[in-house]
DRENPA-3360 file (N, C-alpha, C; in nm, 2 decimals, always signed):
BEGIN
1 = XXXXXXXX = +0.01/-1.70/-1.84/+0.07/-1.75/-1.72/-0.02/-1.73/-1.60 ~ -0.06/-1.80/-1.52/-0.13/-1.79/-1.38/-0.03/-1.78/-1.30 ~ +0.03/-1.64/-1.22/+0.10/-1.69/-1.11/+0.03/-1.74/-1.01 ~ -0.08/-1.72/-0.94/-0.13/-1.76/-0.82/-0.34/-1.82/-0.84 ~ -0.34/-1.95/-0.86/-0.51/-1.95/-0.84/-0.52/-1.93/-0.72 ~ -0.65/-1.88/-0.71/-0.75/-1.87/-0.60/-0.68/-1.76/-0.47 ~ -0.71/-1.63/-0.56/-0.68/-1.51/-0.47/-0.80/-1.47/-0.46 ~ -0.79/-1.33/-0.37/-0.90/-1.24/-0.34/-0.95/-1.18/-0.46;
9 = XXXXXXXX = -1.04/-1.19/-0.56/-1.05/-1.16/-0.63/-1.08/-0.98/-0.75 ~ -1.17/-0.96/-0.56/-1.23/-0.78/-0.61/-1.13/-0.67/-0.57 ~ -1.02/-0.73/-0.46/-0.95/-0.67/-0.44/-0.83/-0.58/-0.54 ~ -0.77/-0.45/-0.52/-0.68/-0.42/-0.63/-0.55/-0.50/-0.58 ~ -0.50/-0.53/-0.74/-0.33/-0.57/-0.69/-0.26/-0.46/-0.68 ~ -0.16/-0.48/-0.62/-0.04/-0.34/-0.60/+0.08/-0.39/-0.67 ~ +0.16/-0.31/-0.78/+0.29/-0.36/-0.85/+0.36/-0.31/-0.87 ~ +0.49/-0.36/-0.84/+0.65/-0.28/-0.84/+0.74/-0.38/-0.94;
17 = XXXXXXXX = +0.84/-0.33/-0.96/+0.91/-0.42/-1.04/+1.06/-0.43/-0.94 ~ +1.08/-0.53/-0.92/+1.23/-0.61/-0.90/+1.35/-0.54/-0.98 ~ +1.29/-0.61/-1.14/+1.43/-0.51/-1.18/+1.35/-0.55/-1.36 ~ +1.42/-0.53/-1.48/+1.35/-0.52/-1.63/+1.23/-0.70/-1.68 ~ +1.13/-0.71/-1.64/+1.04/-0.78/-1.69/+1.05/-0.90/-1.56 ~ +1.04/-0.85/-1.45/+1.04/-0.92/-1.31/+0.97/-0.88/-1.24 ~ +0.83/-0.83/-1.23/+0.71/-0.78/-1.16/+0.70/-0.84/-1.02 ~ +0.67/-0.73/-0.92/+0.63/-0.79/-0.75/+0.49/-0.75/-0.76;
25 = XXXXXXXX = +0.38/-0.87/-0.76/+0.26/-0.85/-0.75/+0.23/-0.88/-0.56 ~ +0.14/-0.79/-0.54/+0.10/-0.79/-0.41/-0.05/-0.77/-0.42 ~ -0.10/-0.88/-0.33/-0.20/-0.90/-0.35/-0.29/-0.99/-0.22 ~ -0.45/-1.00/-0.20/-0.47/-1.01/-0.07/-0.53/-1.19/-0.17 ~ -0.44/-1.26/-0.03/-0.46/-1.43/-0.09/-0.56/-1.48/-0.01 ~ -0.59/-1.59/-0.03/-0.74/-1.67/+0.03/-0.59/-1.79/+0.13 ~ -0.59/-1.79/+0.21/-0.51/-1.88/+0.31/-0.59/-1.99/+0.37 ~ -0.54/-2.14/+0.38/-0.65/-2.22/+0.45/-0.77/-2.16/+0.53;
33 = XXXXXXXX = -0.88/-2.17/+0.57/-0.98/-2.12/+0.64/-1.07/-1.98/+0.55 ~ -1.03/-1.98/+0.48/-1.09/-1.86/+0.42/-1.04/-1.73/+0.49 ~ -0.92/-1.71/+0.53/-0.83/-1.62/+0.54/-0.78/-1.54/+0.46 ~ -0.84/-1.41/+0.44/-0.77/-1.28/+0.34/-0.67/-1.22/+0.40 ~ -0.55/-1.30/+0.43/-0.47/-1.17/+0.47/-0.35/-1.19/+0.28 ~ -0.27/-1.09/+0.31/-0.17/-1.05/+0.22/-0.03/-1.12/+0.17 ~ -0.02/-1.14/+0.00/+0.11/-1.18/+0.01/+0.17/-1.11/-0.14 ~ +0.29/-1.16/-0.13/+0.37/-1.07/-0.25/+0.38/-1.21/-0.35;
41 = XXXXXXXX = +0.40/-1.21/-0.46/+0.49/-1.33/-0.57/+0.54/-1.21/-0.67 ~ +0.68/-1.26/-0.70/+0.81/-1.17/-0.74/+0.83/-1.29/-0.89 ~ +0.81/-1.23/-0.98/+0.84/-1.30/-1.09/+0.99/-1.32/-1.14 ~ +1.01/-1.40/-1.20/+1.17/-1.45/-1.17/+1.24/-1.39/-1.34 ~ +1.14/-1.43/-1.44/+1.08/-1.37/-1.57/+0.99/-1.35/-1.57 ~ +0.98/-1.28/-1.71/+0.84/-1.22/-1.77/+0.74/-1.35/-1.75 ~ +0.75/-1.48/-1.76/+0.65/-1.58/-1.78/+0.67/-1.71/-1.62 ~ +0.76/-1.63/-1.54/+0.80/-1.75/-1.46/+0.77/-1.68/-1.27;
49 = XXXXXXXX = +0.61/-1.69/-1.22/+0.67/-1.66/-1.09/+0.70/-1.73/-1.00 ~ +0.78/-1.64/-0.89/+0.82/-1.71/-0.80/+0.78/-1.78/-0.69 ~ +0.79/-1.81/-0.60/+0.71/-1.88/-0.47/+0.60/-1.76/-0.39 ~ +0.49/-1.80/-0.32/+0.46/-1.70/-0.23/+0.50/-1.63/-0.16 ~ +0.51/-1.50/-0.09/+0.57/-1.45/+0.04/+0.45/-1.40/+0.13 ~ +0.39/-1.45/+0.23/+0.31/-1.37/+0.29/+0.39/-1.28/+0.38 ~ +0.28/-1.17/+0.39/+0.34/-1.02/+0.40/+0.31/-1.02/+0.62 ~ +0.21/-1.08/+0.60/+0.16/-1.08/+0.74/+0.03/-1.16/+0.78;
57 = XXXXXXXX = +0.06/-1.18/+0.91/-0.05/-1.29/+0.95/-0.13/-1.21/+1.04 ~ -0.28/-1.13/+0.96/-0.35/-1.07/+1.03/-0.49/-1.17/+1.09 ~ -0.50/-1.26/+1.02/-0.63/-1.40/+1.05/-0.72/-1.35/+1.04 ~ -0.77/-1.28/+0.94/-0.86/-1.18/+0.91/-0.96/-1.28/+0.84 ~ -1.07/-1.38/+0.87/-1.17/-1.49/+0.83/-1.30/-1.38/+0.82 ~ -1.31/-1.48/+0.64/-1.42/-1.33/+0.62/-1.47/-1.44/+0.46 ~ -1.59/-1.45/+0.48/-1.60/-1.54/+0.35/-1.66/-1.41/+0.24 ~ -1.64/-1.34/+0.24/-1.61/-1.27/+0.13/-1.51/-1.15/+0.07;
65 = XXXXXXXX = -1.52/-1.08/-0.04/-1.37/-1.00/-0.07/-1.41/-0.85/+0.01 ~ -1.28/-0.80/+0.07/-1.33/-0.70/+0.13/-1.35/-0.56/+0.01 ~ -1.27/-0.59/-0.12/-1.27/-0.50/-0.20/-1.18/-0.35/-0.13 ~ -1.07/-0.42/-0.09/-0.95/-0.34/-0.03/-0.81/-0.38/-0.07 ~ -0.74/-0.34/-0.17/-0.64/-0.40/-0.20/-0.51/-0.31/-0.16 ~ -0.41/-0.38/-0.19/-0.27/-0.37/-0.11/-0.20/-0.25/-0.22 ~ -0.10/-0.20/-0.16/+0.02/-0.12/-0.24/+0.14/-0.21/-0.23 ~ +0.23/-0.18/-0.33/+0.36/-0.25/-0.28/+0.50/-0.15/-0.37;
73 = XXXXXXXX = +0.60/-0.10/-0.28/+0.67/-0.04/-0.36/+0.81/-0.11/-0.37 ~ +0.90/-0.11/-0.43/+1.07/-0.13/-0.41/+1.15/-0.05/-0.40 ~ +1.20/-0.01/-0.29/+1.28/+0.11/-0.30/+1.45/+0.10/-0.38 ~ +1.47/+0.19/-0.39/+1.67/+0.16/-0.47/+1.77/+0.03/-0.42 ~ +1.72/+0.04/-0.25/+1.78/-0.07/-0.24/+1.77/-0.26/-0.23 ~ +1.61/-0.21/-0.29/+1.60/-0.36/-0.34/+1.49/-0.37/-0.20 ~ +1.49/-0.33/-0.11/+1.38/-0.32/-0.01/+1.20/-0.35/-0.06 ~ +1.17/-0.43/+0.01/+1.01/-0.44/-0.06/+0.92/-0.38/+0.02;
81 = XXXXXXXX = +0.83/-0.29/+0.03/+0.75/-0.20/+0.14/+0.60/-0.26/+0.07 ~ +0.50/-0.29/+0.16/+0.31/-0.33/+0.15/+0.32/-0.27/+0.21 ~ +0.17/-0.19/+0.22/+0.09/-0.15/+0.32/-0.04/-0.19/+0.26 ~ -0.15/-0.21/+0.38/-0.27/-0.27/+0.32/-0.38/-0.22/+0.43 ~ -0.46/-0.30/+0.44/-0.58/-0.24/+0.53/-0.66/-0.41/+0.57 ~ -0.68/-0.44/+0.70/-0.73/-0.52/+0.75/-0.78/-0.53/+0.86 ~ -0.85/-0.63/+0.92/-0.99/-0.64/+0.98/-0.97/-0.78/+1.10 ~ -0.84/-0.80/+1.04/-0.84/-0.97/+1.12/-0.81/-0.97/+1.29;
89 = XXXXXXXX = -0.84/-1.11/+1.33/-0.85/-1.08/+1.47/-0.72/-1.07/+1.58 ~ -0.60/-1.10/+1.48/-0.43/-1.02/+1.51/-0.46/-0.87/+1.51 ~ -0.50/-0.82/+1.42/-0.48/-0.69/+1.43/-0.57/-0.61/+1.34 ~ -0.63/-0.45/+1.37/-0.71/-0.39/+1.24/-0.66/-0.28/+1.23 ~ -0.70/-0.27/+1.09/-0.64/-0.13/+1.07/-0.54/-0.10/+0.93 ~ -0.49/+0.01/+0.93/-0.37/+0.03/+0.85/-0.27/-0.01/+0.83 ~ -0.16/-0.07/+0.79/-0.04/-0.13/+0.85/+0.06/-0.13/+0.72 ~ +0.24/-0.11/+0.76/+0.30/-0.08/+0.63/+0.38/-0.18/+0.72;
97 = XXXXXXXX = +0.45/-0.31/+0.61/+0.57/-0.40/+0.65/+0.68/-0.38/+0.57 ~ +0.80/-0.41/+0.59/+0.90/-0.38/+0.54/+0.98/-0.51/+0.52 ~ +1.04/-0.53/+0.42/+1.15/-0.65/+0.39/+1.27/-0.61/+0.32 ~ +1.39/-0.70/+0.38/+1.50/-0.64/+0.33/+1.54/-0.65/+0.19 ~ +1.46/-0.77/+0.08/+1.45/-0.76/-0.04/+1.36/-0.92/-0.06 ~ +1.34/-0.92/-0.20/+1.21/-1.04/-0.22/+1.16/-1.20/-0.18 ~ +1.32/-1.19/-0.08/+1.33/-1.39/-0.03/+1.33/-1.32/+0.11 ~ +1.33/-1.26/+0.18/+1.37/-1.16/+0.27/+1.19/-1.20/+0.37;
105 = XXXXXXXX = +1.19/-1.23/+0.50/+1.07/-1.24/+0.54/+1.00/-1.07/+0.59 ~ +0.93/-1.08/+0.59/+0.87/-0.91/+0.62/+0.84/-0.89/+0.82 ~ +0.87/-0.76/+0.82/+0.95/-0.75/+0.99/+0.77/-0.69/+0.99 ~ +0.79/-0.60/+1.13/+0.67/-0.66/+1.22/+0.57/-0.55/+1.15 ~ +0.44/-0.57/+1.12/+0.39/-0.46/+1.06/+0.36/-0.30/+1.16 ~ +0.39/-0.18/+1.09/+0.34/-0.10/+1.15/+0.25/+0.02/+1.12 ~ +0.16/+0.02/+1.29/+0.01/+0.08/+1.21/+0.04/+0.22/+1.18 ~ -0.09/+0.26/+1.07/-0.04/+0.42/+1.02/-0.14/+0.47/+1.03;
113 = XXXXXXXX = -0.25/+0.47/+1.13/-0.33/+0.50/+1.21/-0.42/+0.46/+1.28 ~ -0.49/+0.51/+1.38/-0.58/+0.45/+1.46/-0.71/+0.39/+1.40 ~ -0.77/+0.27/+1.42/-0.87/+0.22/+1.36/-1.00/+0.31/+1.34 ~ -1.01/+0.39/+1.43/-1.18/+0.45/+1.41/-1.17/+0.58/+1.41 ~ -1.01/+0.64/+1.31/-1.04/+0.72/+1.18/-1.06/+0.68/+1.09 ~ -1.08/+0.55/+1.02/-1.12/+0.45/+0.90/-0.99/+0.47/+0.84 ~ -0.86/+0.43/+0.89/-0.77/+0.45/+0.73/-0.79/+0.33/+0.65 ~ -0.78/+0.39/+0.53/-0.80/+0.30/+0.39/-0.74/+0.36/+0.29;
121 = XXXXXXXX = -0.72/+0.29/+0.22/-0.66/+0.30/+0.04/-0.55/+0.34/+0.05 ~ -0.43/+0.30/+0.11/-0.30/+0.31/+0.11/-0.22/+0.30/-0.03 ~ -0.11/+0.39/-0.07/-0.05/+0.38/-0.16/+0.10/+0.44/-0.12 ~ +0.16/+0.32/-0.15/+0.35/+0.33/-0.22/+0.38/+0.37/-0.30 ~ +0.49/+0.48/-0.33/+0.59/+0.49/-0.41/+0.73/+0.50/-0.41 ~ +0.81/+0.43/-0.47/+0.93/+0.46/-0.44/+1.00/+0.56/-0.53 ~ +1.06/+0.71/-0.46/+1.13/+0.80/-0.55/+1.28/+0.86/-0.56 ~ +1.39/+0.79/-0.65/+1.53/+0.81/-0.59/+1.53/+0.72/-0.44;
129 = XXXXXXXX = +1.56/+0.82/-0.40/+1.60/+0.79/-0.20/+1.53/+0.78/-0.14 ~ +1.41/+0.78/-0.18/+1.25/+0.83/-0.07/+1.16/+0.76/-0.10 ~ +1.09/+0.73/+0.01/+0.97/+0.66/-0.02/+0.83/+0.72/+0.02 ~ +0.74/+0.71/-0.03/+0.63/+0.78/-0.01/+0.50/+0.70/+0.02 ~ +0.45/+0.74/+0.13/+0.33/+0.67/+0.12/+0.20/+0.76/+0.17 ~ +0.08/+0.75/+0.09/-0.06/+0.81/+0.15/-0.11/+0.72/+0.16 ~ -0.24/+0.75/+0.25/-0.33/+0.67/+0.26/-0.49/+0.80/+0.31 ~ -0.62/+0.74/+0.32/-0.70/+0.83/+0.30/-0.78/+0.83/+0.48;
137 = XXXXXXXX = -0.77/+0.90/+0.61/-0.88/+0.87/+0.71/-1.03/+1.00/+0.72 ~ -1.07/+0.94/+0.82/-1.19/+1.03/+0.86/-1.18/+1.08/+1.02 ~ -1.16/+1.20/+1.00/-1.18/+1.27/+1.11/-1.28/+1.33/+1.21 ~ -1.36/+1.25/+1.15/-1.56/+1.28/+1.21/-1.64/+1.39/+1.16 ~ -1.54/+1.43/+1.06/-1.61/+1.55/+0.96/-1.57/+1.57/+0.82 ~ -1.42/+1.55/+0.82/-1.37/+1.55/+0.64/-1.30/+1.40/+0.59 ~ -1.28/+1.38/+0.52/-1.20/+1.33/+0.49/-1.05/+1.38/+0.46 ~ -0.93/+1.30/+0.51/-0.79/+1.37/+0.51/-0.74/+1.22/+0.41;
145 = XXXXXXXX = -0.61/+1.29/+0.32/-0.53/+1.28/+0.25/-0.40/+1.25/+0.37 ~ -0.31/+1.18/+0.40/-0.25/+1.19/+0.50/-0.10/+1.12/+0.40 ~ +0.01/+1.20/+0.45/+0.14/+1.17/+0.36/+0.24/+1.14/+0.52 ~ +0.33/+1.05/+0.47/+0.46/+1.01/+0.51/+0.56/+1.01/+0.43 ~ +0.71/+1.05/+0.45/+0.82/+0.97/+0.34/+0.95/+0.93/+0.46 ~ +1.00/+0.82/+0.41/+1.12/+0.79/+0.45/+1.21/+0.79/+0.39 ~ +1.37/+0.84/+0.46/+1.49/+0.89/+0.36/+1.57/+0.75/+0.39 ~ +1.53/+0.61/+0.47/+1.63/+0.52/+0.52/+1.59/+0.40/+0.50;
153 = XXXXXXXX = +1.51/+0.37/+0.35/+1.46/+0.27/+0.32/+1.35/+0.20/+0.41 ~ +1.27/+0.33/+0.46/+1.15/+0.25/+0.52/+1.17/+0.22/+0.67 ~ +1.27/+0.27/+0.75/+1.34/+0.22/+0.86/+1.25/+0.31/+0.97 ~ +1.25/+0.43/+0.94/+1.22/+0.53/+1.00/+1.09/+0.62/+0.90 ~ +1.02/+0.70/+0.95/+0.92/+0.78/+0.84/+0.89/+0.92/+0.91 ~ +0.88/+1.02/+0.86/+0.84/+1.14/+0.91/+0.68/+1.16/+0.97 ~ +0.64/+1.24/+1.04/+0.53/+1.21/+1.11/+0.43/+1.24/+1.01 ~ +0.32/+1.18/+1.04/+0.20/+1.22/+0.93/+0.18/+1.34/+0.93;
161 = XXXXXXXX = +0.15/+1.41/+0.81/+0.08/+1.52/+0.80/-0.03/+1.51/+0.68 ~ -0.10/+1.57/+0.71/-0.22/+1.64/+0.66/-0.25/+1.71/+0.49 ~ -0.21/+1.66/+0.39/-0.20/+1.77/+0.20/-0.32/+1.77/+0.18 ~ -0.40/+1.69/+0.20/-0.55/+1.76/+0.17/-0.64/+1.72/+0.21 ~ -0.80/+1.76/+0.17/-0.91/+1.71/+0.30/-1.00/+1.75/+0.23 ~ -1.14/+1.69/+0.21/-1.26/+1.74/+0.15/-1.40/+1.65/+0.22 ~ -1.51/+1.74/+0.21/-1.63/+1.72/+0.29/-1.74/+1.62/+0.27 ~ -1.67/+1.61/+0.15/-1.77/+1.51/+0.06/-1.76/+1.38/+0.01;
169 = XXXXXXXX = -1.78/+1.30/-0.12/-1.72/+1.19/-0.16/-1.58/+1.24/-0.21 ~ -1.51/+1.10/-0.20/-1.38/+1.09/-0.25/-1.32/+0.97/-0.32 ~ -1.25/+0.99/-0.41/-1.15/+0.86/-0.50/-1.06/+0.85/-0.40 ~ -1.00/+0.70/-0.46/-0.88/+0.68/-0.40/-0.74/+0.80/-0.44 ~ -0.70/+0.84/-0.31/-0.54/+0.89/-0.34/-0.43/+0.80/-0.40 ~ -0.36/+0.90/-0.48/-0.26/+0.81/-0.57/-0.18/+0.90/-0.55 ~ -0.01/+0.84/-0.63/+0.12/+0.89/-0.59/+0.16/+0.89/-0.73 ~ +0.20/+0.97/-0.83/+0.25/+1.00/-0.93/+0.38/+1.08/-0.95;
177 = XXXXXXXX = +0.47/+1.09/-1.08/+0.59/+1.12/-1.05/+0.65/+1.17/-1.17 ~ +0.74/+1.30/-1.17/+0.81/+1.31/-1.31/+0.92/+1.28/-1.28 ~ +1.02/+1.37/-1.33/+1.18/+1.38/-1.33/+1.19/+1.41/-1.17 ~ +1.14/+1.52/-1.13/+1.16/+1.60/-1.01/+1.11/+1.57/-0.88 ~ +0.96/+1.58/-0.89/+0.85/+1.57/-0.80/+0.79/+1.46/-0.83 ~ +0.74/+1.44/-0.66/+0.60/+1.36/-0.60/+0.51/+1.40/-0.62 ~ +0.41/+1.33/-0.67/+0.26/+1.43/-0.70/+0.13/+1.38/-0.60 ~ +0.09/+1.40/-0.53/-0.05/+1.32/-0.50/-0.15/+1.39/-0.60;
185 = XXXXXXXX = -0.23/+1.24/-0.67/-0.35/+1.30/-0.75/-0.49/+1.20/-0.68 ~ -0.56/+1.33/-0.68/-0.67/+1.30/-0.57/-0.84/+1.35/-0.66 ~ -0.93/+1.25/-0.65/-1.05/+1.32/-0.73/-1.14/+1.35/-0.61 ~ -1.24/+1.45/-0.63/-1.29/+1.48/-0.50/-1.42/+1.55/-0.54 ~ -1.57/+1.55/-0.50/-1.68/+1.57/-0.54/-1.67/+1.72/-0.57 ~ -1.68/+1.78/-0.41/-1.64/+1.92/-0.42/-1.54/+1.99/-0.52 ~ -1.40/+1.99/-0.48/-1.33/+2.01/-0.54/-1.26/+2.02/-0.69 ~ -1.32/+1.87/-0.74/-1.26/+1.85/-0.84/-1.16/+1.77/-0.78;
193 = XXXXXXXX = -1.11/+1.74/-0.95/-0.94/+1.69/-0.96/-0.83/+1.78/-0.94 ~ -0.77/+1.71/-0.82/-0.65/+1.78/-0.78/-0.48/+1.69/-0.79 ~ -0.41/+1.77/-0.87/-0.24/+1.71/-0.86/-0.21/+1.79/-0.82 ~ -0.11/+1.78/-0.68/-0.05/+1.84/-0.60/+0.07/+1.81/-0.57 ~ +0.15/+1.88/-0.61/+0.32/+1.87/-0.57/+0.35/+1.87/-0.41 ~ +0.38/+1.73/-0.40/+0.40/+1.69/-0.20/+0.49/+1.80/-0.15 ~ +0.56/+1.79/-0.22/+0.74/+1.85/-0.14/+0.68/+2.00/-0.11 ~ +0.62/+2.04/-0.20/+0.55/+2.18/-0.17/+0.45/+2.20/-0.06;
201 = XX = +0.41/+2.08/-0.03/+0.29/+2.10/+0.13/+0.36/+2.15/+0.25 ~ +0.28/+2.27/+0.31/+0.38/+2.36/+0.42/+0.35/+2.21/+0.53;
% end
């Protein structure tokens, strides 16, 4: 099944599921003009998706892939949460949108940091009641791991803080999960591989 020709190609998708074999792919689309900004398609079945949703209109004209792709999570209440990373001449930067569920238009994006810390590589998760999101900046010396959660479906978010940081190269941050806990798992030159239990960060 093709849900969508002619997307951004190098870019990562980001994927949540709706509800049992109804996948929300989010992903950065090619829009008339050679426009990379962001959209979601929510599969209706396993073999059937739905219409487009763009996430937001950054006008980001760029004739090639930025090799920056989107997160997308669903929280319990059916809520759809992107965050992505863009360059267009609306706006740059980090940015998390929120929608009230998959037909639902997505409200105004907002940034999750200043442009020239470099935030990139954003990641969603949705956990129980909470939602979680990292993303990776530069503070003109290390690299920081930077965590938010919201208890209100995305409405509100606790202030950034700081779970990890290293001097050297870095993978992308990710959001992993058991029964209990949030994990950020993070690969890092120095350091090594690190899983870190969020809830635990002072």
């Amino acid at each position: 099944t093709i849900a969508h020709d002619n997307s951004c190609e190098c870019c990562r998708l980001g994927l949540a599921f709706a509800g049992a074999g109804r996948p929300a792919v989010a992903f950065r689309n090619i829009f008339p003009g050679s426009v990379r900004d962001h959209a979601v398609i929510t599969f209706k079945d396993p073999t059937t998706p739905g219409p487009l949703k763009r996430v937001s209109v950054d006008d980001w004209k760029i004739e090639a892939c930025p090799h920056h792709g989107p997160s997308i999570a669903i929280a319990n209440d059916g809520s759809y949460h992107v965050a992505w990373q863009t360059d267009g001449s609306v706006r740059k930067g980090l940015f998390h949108a929120r929608a009230d569920n998959g037909d639902a238009p997505y409200g105004q994006p907002r940034a999750l940091s200043s442009p020239n810390r470099q935030p990139a590589r954003p990641y969603l998760l949705a956990k129980d009641r909470a939602l979680h999101l990292v993303w990776k900046e530069f503070d003109g010396q290390k690299s920081l791991v930077r965590w938010q959660v919201s208890t209100d479906s995305g409405r509100q978010w606790s202030v950034a803080r700081t779970v990890a940081e290293t001097g050297d190269a870095s993978d992308h941050p990710l959001l992993v999960a058991d029964a209990t806990r949030v994990y950020l798992s993070w690969l890092t030159k120095i350091e090594g591989y690190r899983l870190l239990a969020l809830e635990d960060r002072p």
